[in-house]
C-alpha positions in Angstrom: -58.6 -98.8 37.0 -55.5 -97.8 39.7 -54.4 -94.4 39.3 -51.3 -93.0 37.6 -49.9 -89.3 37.3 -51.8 -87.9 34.2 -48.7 -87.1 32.0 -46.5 -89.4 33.2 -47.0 -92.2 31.1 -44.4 -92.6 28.8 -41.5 -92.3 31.2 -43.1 -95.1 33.6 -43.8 -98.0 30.8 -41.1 -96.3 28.4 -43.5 -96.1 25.9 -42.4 -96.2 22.2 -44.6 -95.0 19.2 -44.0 -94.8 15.6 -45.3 -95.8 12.1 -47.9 -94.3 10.8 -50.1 -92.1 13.4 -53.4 -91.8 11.3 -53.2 -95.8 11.0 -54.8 -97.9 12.9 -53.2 -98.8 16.3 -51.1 -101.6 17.0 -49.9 -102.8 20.4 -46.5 -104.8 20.4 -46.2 -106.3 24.5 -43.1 -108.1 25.3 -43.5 -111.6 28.1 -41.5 -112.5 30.9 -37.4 -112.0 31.4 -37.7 -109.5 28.1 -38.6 -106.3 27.1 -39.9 -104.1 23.9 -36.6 -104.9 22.0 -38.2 -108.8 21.6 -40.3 -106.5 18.3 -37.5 -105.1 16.8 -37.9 -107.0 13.5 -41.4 -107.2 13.6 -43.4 -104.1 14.5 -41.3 -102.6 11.4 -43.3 -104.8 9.0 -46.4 -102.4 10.2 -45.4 -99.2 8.7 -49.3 -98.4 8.1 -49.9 -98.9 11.5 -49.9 -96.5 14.4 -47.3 -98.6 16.6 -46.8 -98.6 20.1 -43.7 -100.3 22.2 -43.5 -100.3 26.0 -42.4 -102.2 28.9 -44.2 -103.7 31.4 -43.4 -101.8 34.9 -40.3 -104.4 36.1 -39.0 -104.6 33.1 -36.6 -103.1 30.5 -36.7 -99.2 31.0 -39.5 -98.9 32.6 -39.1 -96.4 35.7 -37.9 -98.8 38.4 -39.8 -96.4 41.2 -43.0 -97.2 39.7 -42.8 -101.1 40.9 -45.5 -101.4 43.8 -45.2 -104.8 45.1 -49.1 -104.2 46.3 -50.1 -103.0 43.1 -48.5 -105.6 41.2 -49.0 -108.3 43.0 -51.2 -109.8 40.8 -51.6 -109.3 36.4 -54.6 -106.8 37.3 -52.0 -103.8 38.0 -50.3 -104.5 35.0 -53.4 -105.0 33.1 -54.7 -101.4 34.7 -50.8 -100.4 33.2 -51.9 -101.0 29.7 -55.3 -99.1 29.8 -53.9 -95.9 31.5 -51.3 -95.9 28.3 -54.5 -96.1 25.8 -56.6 -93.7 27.3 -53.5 -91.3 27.9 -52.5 -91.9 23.9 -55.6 -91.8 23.0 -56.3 -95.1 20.9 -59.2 -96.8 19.7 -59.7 -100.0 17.4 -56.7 -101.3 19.0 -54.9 -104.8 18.0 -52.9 -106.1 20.8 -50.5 -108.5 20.2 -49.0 -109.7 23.6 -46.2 -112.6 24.0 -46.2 -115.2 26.6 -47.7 -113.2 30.3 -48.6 -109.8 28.4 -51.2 -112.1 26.4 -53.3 -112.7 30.2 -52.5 -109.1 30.6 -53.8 -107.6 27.5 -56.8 -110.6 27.4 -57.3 -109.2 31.3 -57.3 -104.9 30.4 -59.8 -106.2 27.0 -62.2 -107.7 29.7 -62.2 -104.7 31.5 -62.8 -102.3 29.2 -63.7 -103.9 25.9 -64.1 -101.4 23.5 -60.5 -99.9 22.3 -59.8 -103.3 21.3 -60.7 -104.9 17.9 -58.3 -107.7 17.9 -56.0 -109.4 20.8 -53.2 -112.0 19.4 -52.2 -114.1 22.0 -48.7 -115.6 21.2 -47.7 -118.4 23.0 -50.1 -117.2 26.2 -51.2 -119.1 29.2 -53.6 -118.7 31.6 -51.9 -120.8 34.4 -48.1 -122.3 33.8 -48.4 -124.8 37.8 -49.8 -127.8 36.8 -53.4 -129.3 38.5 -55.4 -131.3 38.6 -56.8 -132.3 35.3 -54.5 -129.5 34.1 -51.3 -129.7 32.4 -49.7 -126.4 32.5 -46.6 -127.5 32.0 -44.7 -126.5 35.1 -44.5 -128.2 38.5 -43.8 -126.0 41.9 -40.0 -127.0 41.5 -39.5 -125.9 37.8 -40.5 -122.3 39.2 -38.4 -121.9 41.8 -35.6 -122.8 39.0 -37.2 -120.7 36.8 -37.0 -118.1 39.2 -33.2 -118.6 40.0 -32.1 -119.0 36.6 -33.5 -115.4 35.7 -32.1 -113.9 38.8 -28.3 -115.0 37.3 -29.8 -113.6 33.6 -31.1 -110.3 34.9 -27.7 -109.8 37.4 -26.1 -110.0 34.3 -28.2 -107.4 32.4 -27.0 -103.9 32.1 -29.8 -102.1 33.4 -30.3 -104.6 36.3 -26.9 -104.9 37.3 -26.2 -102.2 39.5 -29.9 -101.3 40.7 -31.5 -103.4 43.2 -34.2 -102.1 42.9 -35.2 -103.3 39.1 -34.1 -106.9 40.1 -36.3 -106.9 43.3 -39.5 -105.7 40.8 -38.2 -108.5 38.4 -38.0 -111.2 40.8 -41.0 -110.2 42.1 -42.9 -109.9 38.5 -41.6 -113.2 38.1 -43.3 -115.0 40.3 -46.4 -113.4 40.3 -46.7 -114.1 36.8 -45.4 -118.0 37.0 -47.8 -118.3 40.1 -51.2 -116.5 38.3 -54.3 -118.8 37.5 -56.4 -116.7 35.0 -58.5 -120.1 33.7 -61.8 -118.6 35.2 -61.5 -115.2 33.1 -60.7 -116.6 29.6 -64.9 -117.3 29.2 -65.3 -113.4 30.0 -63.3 -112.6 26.4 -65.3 -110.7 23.7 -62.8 -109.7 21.7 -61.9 -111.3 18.4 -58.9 -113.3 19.8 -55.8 -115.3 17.7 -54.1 -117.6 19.1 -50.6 -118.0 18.3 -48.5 -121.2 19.7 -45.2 -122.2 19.5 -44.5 -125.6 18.6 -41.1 -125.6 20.7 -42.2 -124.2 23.2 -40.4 -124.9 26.7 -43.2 -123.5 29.0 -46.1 -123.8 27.5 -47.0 -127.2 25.9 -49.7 -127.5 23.2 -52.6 -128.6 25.6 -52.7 -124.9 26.7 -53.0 -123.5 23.6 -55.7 -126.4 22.7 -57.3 -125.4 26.3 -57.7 -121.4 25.8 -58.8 -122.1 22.1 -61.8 -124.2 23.6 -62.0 -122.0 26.6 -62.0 -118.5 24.7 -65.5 -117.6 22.7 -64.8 -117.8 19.1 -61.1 -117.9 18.9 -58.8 -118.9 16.3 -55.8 -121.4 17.1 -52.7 -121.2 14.9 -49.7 -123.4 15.3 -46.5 -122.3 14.2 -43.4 -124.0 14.1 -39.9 -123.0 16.0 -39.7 -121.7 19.4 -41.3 -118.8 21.2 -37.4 -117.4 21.3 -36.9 -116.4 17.7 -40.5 -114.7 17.5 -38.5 -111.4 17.1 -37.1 -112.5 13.6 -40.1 -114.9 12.8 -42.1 -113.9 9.2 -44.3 -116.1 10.0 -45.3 -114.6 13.1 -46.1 -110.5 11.0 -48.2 -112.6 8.5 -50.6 -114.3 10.4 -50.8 -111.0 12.6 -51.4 -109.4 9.2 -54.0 -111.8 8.5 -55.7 -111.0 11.5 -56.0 -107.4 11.3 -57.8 -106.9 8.4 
């Protein structure tokens, strides 16, 4: 795992905790272009649970000195990111419920260390969004580079990003690392009870993704919901099946 100041934790990822601390734990991690406000209606409906919030190291509040463009340059650093912030709260029987890149990153930290999770929910997740041969991952070379450009113009436009060039390099940056990963090889390695959550609407990751870490992922469980990955904030449907899935 990399190394982080002991202590320093909850300033770097902005971590968030609340609900109920003698409850089990809960993990809420935002995807790409957002940050732990995308759970703002959700995580509420887990009042039992011991809840945790935080954003990824790029994003949101997160402490825009901590962006190493070595460390980060892959989902690994990240992934090492979301152990250090267990082991540091010190939780165990952990559901993580990761949206869009966090589900690779939290499917990525449960393959390292296995046992503080009991449950990974995987909304709308994708191990590789370039498409290849024999794989449609929804994305050609050109639709990232416009992806790319398009969320330079959104995060300009962002409060925190606006006048700190620093937060939009790490978000340019996070962006492409994450549109570029291929994590197809490390879905087999997967022990943890995993649900899989997809979207319907979609834009980036099309239904043969879902169907393809379902049949790549040991035992998992494929849910489809309808509406788009964009409203998941305000979705019911999305806190009942994660309901479902923690019991």
């Amino acid at each position: 795992m990399g190394s982080m100041a002991a202590g320093s934790v909850r300033s770097r990822n902005n971590v968030n905790t609340f609900g109920d601390p003698r409850g089990r734990p809960i993990m809420f991690a935002h995807g790409l272009a957002s940050t732990q406000r995308m759970w703002s209606d959700v995580a509420p409906e887990f009042p039992d649970h011991a809840v945790v919030l935080f954003d990824l190291i790029g994003s949101g509040e997160s402490d825009p000195d901590a962006y190493d463009p070595i460390r980060y340059d892959s989902l690994h650093g990240h992934a090492d990111d979301v152990l250090v912030i267990i082991d540091e709260l010190g939780l165990a029987d952990i559901v993580y419920v990761g949206h869009s890149v966090a589900g690779i990153i939290g499917a990525l930290a449960a393959i390292r260390e296995p046992e503080p999770f009991s449950a990974l929910v995987l909304v709308d997740a994708s191990p590789r969004y370039l498409n290849d041969v024999g794989y449609g991952g929804g994305l050609d070379l050109c639709d990232i580079e416009q992806l790319v450009a398009v969320m330079d113009v959104d995060l300009a436009t962002q409060t925190d990003h606006a006048n700190d060039p620093r937060r939009l390099d790490a978000s340019r940056h996070f962006a492409r690392v994450a549109l570029g990963c291929d994590h197809r090889r490390d879905l087999s390695g997967i022990v943890t009870p995993t649900l899989l959550l997809h979207c319907t609407a979609d834009p980036m990751v099309p239904p043969a993704v879902a169907r393809y870490m379902h049949a790549a992922i040991p035992g998992s469980t494929l849910v489809v919901m309808s509406g788009s990955s964009a409203t998941l904030g305000t979705t019911i449907e999305l806190g009942i099946h994660i309901r479902a899935h923690v019991r």
